[in-house]
N, C-alpha and C positions, 0 to 999 in steps of 0.2 A: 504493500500500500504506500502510497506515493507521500503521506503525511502522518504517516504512525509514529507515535510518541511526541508529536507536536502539538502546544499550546496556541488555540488560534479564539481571537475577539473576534464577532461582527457585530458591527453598528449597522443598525439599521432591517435588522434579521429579521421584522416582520413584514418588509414589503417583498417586491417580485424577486428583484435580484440577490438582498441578502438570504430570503430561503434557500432558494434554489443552490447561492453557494454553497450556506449551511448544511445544506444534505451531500450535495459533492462533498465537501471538508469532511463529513461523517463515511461518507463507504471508503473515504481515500487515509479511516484510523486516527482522524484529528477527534482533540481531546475540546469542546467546545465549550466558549462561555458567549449566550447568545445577549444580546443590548437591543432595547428598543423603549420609545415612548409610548406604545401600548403594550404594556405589562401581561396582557392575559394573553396576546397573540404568541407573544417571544416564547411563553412559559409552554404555549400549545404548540407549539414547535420542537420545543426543547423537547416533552415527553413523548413527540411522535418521534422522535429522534431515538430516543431511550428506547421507545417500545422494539424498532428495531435492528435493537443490541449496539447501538453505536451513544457516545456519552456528551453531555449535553448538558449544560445548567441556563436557564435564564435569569435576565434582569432588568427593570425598566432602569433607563439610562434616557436621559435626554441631551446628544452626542452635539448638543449649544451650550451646552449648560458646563463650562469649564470645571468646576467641584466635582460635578456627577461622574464626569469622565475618568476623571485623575483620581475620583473615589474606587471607583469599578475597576480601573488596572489593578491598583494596588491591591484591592479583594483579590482577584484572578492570582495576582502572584504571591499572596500569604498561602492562596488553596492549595495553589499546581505550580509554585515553586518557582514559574517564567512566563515570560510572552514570545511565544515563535512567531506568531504573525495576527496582524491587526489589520480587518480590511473594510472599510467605511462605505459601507452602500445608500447611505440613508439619502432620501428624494429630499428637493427643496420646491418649493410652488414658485412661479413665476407668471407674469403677467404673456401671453401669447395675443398676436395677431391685431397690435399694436405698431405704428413705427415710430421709430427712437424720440421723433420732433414732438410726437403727441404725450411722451412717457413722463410721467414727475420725474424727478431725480428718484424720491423713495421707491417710486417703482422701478428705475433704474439699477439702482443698488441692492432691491433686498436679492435678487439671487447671489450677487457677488459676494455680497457680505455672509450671506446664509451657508453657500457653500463650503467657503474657501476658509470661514470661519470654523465648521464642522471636522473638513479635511485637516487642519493645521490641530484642532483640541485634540482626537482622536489620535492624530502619528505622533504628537508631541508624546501624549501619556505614556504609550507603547516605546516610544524612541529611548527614554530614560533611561526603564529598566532592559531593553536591546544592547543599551549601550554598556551596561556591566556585565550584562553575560556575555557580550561580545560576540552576539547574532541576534538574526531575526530580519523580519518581511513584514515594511510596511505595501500595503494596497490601496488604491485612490479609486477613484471612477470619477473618468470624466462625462465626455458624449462626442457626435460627431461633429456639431456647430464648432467646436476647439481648432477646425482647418477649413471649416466652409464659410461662405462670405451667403448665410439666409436672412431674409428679411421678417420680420417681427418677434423674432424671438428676444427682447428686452437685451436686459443682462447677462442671459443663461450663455451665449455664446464667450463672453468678456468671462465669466464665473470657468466655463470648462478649460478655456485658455491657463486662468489663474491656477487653475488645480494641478496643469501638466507641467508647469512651471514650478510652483511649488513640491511636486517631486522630484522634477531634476535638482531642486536646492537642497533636500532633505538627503539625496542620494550621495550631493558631492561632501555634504556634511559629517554623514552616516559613516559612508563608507569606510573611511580608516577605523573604524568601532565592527566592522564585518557585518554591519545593517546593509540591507538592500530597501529600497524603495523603486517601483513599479506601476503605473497607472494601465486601467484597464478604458479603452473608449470604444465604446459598445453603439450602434446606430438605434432607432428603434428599434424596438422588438416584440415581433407581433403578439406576443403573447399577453402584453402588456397596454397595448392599445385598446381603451372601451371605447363605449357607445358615446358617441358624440350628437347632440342637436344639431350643431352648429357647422356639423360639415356638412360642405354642396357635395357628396355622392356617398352611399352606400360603404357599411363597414369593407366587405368585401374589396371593393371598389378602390377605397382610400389604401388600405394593402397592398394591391396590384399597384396602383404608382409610384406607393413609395420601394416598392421590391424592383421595378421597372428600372430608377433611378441608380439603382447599384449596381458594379461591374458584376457580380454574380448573380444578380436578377433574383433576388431572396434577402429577406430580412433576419440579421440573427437570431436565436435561441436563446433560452432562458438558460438552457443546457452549453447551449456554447459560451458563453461567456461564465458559467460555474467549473465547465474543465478548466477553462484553460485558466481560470484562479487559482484551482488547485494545482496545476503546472508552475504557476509562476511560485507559486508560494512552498511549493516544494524543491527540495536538494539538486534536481535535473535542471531549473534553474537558476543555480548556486553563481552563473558569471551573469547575468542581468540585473541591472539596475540603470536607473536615470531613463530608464525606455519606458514607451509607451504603447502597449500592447493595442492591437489598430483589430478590433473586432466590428467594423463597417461593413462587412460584406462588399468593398469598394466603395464603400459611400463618400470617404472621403480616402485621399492616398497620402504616402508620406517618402 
């Protein structure tokens, strides 16, 4: 197993993508401690996790909340002794389908602030104790706006930039301590996309063009983007850092 004996945080472990890793991290032997702001989803994750045979503790963590965070590591490593890897899934809301001229500033800023605030609490906490054991895997998630020039997406585009940036700076920091830092940037993912009023055509419909738009003509998985975390954050990728895993499906290139 690709992460046996390893201590791994997720923030954000009750939306789409922190599950989905969590359950990778679990058949690939990782020892979990699940974080989120709804407490009863994290904990219903954590025992579906348990129920099959894989190990799992939850805890509401709200991963803005600096105390909570730097609270939650330290619990992790009184329990389980280290952090191998900390990986920050947690979503931010942002204003869509807006452009920039019509945006307040606060609508402006809250994804930048939200994000890049959450990404730096999170690796901070984790980086400390990385940095005396002298290993460990931080994980980011950015998106594809981080290299495409789209129109009304607020901040979120300025925020994904900020996040792939801020790993390269944690990486070049990390690294003489044998921390790795790694961002993952994932396109939509259909699995993730609901029901909207507000779009001019058909779930189906909205799918096909944005699967259209990418050099593979398919939108990633909830499943692709949990392997390949559990690759990054495991020993096969022991020379990676300061990269940015490009999970686009070609949506954007690098």
């Amino acid at each position: 197993m690709l992460l046996a004996n390893k201590v791994a945080i997720i923030h954000g472990a009750a939306g789409a993508i922190g599950a989905a890793t969590a359950q990778a991290f679990a058949r690939e032997g990782a020892e979990l401690h699940l974080a989120g702001r709804t407490g009863e989803k994290v904990e219903a994750l954590a025992a579906a996790i348990r129920a099959d045979g894989g190990r799992a503790r939850g805890a509401r963590v709200d991963a803005l909340d600096e105390r909570e965070v730097e609270r939650h590591a330290e619990a992790v490593v009184e329990r389980a002794g280290r952090i191998d890897i900390v990986f920050n899934a947690v979503a931010v809301e942002f204003v869509q389908g807006k452009l920039l001229t019509d945006l307040t500033p606060m609508e402006f800023e809250a994804p930048i602030t939200g994000w890049t605030r959450t990404q730096f609490l999170t690796a901070r906490a984790a980086a400390r104790h990385m940095q005396r054991q002298g290993s460990g895997t931080i994980l980011t998630l950015s998106a594809s706006p981080a290299r495409l020039a789209i129109a009304m997406t607020s901040g979120f585009g300025v925020a994904c930039a900020a996040v792939e940036a801020l790993t390269r700076t944690l990486a070049a920091e990390l690294g003489p301590s044998g921390v790795r830092a790694v961002c993952l940037r994932p396109h939509r993912i259909g699995e993730t996309i609901g029901d909207d009023p507000d779009l001019p055509m058909s779930m189906a419909e909205f799918c096909g063009f944005l699967s259209e738009m990418t050099l593979l003509k398919r939108l990633p998985t909830l499943d692709d983007v949990a392997n390949v975390a559990a690759f990054l954050a495991s020993d096969h990728a022991r020379s990676m850092t300061g990269a940015v895993a490009n999970l686009t499906a070609g949506m954007s290139v690098d």
